[in-house]
N, C-alpha and C positions, 0 to 999 in steps of 0.2 A: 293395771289396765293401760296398755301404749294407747295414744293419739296418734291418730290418721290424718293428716295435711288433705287428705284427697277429700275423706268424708268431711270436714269440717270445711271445706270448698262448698261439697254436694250442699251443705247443709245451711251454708251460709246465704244469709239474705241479698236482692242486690244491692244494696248500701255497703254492706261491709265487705264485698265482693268489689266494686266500686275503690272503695279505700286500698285494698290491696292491691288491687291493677296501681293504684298510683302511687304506693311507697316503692312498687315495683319499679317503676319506672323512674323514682328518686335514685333507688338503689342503680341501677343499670347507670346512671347518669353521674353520678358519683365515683362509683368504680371505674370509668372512662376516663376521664376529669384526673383523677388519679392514677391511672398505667403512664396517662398522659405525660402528666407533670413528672413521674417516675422516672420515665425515660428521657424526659429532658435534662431534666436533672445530671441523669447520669450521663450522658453524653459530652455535656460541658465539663463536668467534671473531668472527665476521661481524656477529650481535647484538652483542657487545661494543665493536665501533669503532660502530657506530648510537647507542648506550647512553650511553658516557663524553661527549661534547660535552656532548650537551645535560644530563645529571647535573649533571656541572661548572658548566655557565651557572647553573643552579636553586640550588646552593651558592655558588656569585659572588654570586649578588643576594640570599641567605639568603632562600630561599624552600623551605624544608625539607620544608612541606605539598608542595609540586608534585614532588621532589624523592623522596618516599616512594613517591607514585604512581607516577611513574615508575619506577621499582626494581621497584613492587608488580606492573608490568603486563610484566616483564622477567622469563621463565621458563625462558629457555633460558641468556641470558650467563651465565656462570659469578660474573663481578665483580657483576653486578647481583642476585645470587643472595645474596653474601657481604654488598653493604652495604644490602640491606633488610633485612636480620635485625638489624642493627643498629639502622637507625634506625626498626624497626619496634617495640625494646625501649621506646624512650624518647620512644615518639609519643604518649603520652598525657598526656606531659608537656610538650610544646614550647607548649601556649599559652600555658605560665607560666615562663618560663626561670627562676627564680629557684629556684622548686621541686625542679629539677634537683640533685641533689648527687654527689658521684663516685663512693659507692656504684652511683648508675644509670648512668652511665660505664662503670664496672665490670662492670656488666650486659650491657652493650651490648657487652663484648669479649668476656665470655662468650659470648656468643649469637654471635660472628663465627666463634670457634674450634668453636663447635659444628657451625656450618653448612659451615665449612671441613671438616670434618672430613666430613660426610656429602657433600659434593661429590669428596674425594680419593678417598673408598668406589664413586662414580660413576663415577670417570674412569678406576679400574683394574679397574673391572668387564671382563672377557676378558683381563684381562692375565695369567691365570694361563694360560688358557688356552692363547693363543700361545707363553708360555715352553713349555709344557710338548710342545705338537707339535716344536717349535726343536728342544729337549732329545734328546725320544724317537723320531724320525722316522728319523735314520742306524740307531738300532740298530733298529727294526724292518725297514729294509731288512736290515739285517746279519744278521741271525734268518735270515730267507727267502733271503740268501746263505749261510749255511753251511749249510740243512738243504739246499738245490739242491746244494751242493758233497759233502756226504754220499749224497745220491742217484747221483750221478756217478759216484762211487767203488764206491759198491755195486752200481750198473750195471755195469761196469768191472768187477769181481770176480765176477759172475755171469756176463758173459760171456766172462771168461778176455783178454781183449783190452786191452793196455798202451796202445796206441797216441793220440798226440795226436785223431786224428780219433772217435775214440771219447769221448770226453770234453769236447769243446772246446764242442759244442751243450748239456750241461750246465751248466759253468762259465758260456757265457753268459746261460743262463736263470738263472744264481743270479746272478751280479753285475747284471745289470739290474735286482735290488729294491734294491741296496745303491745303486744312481744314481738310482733313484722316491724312496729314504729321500728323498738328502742334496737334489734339485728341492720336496721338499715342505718341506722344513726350512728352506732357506737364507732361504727370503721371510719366513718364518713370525719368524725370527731377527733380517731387518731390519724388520720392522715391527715388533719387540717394542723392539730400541731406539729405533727411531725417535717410539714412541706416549710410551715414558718418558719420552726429553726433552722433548717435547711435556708433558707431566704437569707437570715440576720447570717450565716456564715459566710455564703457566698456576697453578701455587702459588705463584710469585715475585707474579705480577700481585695476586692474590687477599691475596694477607699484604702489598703495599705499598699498597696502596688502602684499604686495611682500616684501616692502621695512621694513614692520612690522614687517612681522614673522622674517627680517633676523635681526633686533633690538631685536628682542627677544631672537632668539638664542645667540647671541651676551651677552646677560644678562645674560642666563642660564645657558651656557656650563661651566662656572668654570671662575675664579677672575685671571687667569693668562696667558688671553688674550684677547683678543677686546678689549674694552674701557680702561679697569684696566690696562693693562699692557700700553697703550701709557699714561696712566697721567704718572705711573711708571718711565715710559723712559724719563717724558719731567722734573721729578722732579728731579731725576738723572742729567739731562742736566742744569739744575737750579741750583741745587747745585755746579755743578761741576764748572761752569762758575764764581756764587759766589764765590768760594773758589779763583780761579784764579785772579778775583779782588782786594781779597784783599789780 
């Protein structure tokens, strides 16, 4: 014997009639939420492998001017988002490299985690959302099965009648919200993990890049500071200590 979605509608109380309007409407909001975040996703993605070549070629031939621009005209990648704040800290300084000192370095990483941080704020924009239908979705079916389940019985008591067949068209109008919950939730559950790992990947990308360009600045700005200047200081320190030994 198939089940009719229509007649279990017809048949359904308004309570559990109630309840389904509004998993329905969980559902709809979920699935939004998700195309949503779907396409954003891929989008960055998509600008991002367009982006990284040619970035990279522009910093092979240290051409840092062309290199900004490009970043600067890059509004969706998520990577190109992270390293124009960077080198948009220390653009006023690259016609004079020498000028540069690790304080503006430092600036430059500040300004990465900053950016980083209002692009993570982006990317889990709806993610509460979705946890929270995942979460709440069985037990509101569950609500609308037991009050269906309490109607039955009090059905049942008012008409003095034990029997299975008295009951059974009950029971089945309340467990149909607790099977609307758990179809609205289970999608809602994998898309919620599935967008987080998505998230922890594109923060991997975004903190190794980041950490790149600022190794490279670091390399290029001039021999008398970043790296060079601490062997400098620790040789100094070496000697100086030597001398004192002996």
């Amino acid at each position: 014997m198939g089940v009719s979605i229509l007649e279990l509608w017809t048949a359904a109380g308004w309570f559990a009639r109630g309840i389904i309007i509004v998993l329905a409407v969980m559902s709809l909001i979920s699935l939004t939420v998700a195309a949503a975040k779907w396409w954003r996703f891929r989008k960055s993605m998509r600008e991002t492998r367009k982006f990284t070549p040619e970035f990279a070629r522009f910093l092979q031939e240290e051409q840092l001017e062309q290199a900004i621009q490009v970043a600067e005209k890059q509004k969706v990648s998520h990577v190109a988002r992270v390293l124009g704040e960077a080198l948009v800290e220390i653009k006023p300084l690259l016609r004079d490299r020498s000028t540069v000192t690790s304080a503006d370095i430092n600036s430059a990483e500040r300004a990465v985690d900053r950016q980083m941080l209002i692009l993570q704020a982006e990317l889990k924009r709806g993610m509460g959302i979705l946890a929270t239908v995942g979460s709440t979705a069985p037990f509101v079916g569950l609500l609308g099965t037991t009050m269906g389940i309490v109607n039955s019985f009090t059905g049942m008591a008012e008409s003095g009648s034990g029997g299975l067949a008295a009951v059974s068209a009950g029971i089945a109008e309340a467990l149909i919200t607790t099977a609307f919950g758990l179809l609205v939730a289970i999608p809602a559950v994998w898309f919620y993990n599935y967008f987080q790992t998505k998230m922890e990947n594109l923060t991997v990308e975004m903190t190794y890049t980041s950490k790149e360009l600022i190794d490279f600045l670091i390399k290029q700005v001039g021999s008398e500071f970043g790296r060079s200047i601490f062997t400098k200081e620790f040789k100094a320190q070496s000697a100086a200590q030597s001398g004192h030994i002996t």
